[in-house]
C-alpha positions in Angstrom: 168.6 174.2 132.9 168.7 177.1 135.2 170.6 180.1 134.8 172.6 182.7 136.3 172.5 186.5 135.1 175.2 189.0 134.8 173.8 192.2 134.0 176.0 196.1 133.7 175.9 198.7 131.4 177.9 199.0 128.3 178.4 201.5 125.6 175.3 203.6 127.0 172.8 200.5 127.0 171.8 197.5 128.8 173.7 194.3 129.0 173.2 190.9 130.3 175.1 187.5 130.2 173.2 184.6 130.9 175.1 181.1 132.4 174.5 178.0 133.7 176.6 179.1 137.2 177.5 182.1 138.5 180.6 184.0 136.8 183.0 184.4 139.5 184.8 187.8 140.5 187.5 187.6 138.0 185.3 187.2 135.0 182.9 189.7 135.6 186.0 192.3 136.0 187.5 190.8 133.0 184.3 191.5 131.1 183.5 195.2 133.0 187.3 196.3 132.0 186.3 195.4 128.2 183.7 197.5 127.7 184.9 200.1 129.5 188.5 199.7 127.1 186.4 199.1 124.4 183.9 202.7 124.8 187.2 204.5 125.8 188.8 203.5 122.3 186.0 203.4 120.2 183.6 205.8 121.3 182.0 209.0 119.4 181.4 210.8 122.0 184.0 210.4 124.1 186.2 213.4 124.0 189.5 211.2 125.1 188.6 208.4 122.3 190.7 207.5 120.0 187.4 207.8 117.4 187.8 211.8 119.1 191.6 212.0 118.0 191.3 211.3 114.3 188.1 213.3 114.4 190.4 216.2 115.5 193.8 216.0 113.8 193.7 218.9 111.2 195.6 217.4 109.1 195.4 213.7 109.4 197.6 211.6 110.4 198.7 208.0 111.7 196.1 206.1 114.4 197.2 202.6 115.8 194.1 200.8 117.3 193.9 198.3 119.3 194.5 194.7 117.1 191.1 193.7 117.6 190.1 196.5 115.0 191.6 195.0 112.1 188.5 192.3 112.2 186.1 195.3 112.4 187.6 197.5 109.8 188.3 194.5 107.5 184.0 193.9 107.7 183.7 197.3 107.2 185.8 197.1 104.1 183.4 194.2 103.0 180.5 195.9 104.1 181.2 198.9 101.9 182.1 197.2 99.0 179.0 194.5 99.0 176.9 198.0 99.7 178.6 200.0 96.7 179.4 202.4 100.3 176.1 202.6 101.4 177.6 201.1 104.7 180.3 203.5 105.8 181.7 204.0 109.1 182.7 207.7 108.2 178.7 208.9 108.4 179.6 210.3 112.0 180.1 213.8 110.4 176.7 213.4 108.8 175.0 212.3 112.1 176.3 214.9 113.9 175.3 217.3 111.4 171.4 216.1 111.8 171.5 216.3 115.3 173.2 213.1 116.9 176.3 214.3 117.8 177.8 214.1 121.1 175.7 216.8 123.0 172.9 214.9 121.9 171.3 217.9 120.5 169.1 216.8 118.1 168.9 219.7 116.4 169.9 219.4 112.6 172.5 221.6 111.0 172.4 223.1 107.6 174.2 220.5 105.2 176.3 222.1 102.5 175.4 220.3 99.4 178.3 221.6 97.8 180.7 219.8 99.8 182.0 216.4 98.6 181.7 213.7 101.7 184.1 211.3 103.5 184.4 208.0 101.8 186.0 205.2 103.5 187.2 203.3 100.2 188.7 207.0 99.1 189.9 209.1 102.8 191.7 206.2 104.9 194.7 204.6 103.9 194.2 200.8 106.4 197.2 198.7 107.2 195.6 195.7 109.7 194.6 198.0 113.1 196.7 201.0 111.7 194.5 203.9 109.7 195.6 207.0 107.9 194.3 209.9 106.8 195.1 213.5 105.4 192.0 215.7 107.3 189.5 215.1 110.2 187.2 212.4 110.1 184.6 211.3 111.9 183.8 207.8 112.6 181.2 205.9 113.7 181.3 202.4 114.4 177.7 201.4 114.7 177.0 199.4 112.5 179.8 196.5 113.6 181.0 197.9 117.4 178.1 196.6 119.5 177.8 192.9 118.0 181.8 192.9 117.8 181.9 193.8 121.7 179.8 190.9 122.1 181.4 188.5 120.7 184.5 189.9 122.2 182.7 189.0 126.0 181.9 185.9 124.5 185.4 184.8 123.8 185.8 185.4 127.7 183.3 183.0 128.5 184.6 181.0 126.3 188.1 181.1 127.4 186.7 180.9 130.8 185.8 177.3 129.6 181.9 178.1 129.9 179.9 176.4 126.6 176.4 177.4 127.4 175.6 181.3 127.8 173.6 184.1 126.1 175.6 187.4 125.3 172.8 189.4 124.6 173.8 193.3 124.4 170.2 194.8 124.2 169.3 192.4 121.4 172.4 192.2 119.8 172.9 188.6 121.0 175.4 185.6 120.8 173.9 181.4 121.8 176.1 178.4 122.3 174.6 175.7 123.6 173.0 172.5 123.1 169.6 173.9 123.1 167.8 176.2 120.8 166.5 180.0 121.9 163.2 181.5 120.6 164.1 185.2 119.9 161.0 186.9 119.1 161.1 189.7 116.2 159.9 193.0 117.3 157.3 194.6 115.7 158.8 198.3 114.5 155.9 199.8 114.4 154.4 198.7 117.9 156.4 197.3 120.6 154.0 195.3 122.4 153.8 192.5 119.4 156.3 190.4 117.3 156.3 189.5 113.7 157.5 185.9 114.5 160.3 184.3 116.5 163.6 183.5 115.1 165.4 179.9 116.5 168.7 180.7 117.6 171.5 177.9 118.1 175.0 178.5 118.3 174.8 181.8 116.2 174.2 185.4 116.6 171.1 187.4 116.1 170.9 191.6 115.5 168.3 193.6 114.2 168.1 196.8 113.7 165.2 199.5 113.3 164.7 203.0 112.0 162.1 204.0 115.0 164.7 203.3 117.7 167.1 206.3 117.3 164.5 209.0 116.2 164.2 212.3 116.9 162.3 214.1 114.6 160.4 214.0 111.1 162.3 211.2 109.1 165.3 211.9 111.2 166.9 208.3 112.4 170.3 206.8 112.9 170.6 204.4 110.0 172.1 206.8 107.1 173.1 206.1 103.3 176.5 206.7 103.0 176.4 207.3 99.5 174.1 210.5 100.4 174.1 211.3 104.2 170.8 211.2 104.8 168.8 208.8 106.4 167.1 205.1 104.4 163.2 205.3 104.2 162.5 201.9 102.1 163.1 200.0 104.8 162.3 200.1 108.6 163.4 196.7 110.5 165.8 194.0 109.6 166.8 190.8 111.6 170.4 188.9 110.5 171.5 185.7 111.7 175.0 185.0 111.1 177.7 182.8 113.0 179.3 185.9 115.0 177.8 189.0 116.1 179.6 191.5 114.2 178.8 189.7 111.1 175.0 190.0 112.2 175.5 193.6 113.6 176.9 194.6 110.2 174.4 193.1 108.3 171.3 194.0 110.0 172.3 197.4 108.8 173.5 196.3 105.1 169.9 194.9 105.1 168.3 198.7 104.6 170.6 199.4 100.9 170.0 197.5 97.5 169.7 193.5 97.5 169.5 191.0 99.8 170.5 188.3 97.3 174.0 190.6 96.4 174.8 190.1 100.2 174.1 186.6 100.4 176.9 186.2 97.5 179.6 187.6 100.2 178.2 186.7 103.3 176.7 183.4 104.9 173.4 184.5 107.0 169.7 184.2 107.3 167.2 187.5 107.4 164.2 189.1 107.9 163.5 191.9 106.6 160.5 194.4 107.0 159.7 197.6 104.4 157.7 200.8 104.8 154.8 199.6 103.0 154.4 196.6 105.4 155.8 194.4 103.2 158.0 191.2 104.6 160.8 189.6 103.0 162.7 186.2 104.6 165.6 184.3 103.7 164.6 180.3 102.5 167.2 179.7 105.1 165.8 181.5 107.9 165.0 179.1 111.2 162.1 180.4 112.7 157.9 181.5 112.3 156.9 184.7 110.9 152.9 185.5 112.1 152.5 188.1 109.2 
């Protein structure tokens, strides 16, 4: 079948949208004025984000997202609690502190130990989209925005009355269609192989790895939110679920504590890949792994 692509940038990485005909005018603004509604609400380092307000309201207060947020914020409450809060979207404060803040410094900050941290389950009061706090905080929604973005462009499509398409938000990807797609997995330690290929119909695919936000001696984007500080045990993860953000949020729940927990809450398929080398894979997993 050939395909049409669709690429743009989105949320400070590359995007494409694969179809079987061209997306006409209307669509491709549709999608454009998404992500750019999306990044202007969600963003950390946006100064006019709404992420930026609650970040700077002294003494807390009352934020109304958008009603698309309850979805994220009610797998974020999952997340956390399936993770016993490893998973928190309140770690912006602590990446900022090591150096990913929204200079893009790199350059870590002395970390008062003394200090208690954020906790989602304990500083925000939810209602649906609506949150509430009592002091700035910072969040972060990394671990769920990008793979709920995509399936947000994929309900376009959808709506759009397309049936066959690739969403793939640089590799955070959604498939429908009749015919299978062979996903290779990335090898974290060397870019120019793959430790097997996943089979992806009609479901979502993310993975995440600690070498692709680095900047400096075990200094990487995917943090413990229990502790602030960044997860050594394990370096890649791959999660297969029906929707992106359910993929997206796994892929990261994959670094804390046991799979097996999150297959009691969740329904997915992984691979998972630890510092020693050592690979782990779901029995349900649909796909080859080389190693």
């Amino acid at each position: 079948m050939s395909t049409s692509r669709f690429g743009f940038d989105a949320i400070g990485t590359a995007w494409e949208v694969d179809t079987p005909a061209p997306l006409d005018a209307g669509i491709r603004e549709e999608i454009l004025g998404l992500v750019v509604s999306f990044d202007r609400t969600y963003s950390r380092f946006r100064k006019d984000s709404m992420i930026a307000r609650v970040s700077e309201a002294v003494d807390g207060g009352s934020f109304v997202f958008p009603s698309e947020a309850a979805g994220m914020f009610d797998l974020y409450d999952r997340l956390h609690v399936a993770t016993d809060g490893a998973v928190d979207p309140l770690i912006g404060r602590d990446l900022e502190l090591l150096g990913y803040d929204r200079e893009y410094s790199l350059s870590p900050l002395p970390i008062d130990c003394g200090l208690q941290r954020a906790s989602w389950r304990r500083d925000v009061l939810r209602n649906g989209s609506e949150l509430s706090t009592r002091k700035p905080l910072t969040i972060d929604l990394g671990a769920v925005g990008k793979g709920y973005l995509v399936d947000l462009v994929a309900d376009v499509l959808e709506k759009a009355g397309f049936r066959d398409f690739i969403v793939d938000g640089s590799g955070d990807m959604r498939h429908a269609g009749g015919t299978a797609l062979e996903v290779g997995l990335e090898h974290p330690l060397d870019p120019t192989m793959v430790i097997g290929v996943a089979s992806l119909l009609n479901r979502s695919l993310c993975a995440s790895a600690a070498n692709r936000r680095r900047w400096g001696d075990n200094l990487h984007h995917v943090l413990d939110g229990r502790t602030g500080g960044p997860t050594m045990d394990v370096i890649a993860t791959w999660a297969i679920a029906a929707d992106t953000a359910t993929a997206d949020g796994l892929a990261t729940a994959l670094f804390f504590g046991s799979a097996s927990r999150l297959k009691t809450t969740f329904d997915f398929s992984y691979v998972r890949m630890f510092a020693d080398g050592r690979v782990e894979v779901s029995e349900d997993f649909e796909g080859e792994l080389f190693i």
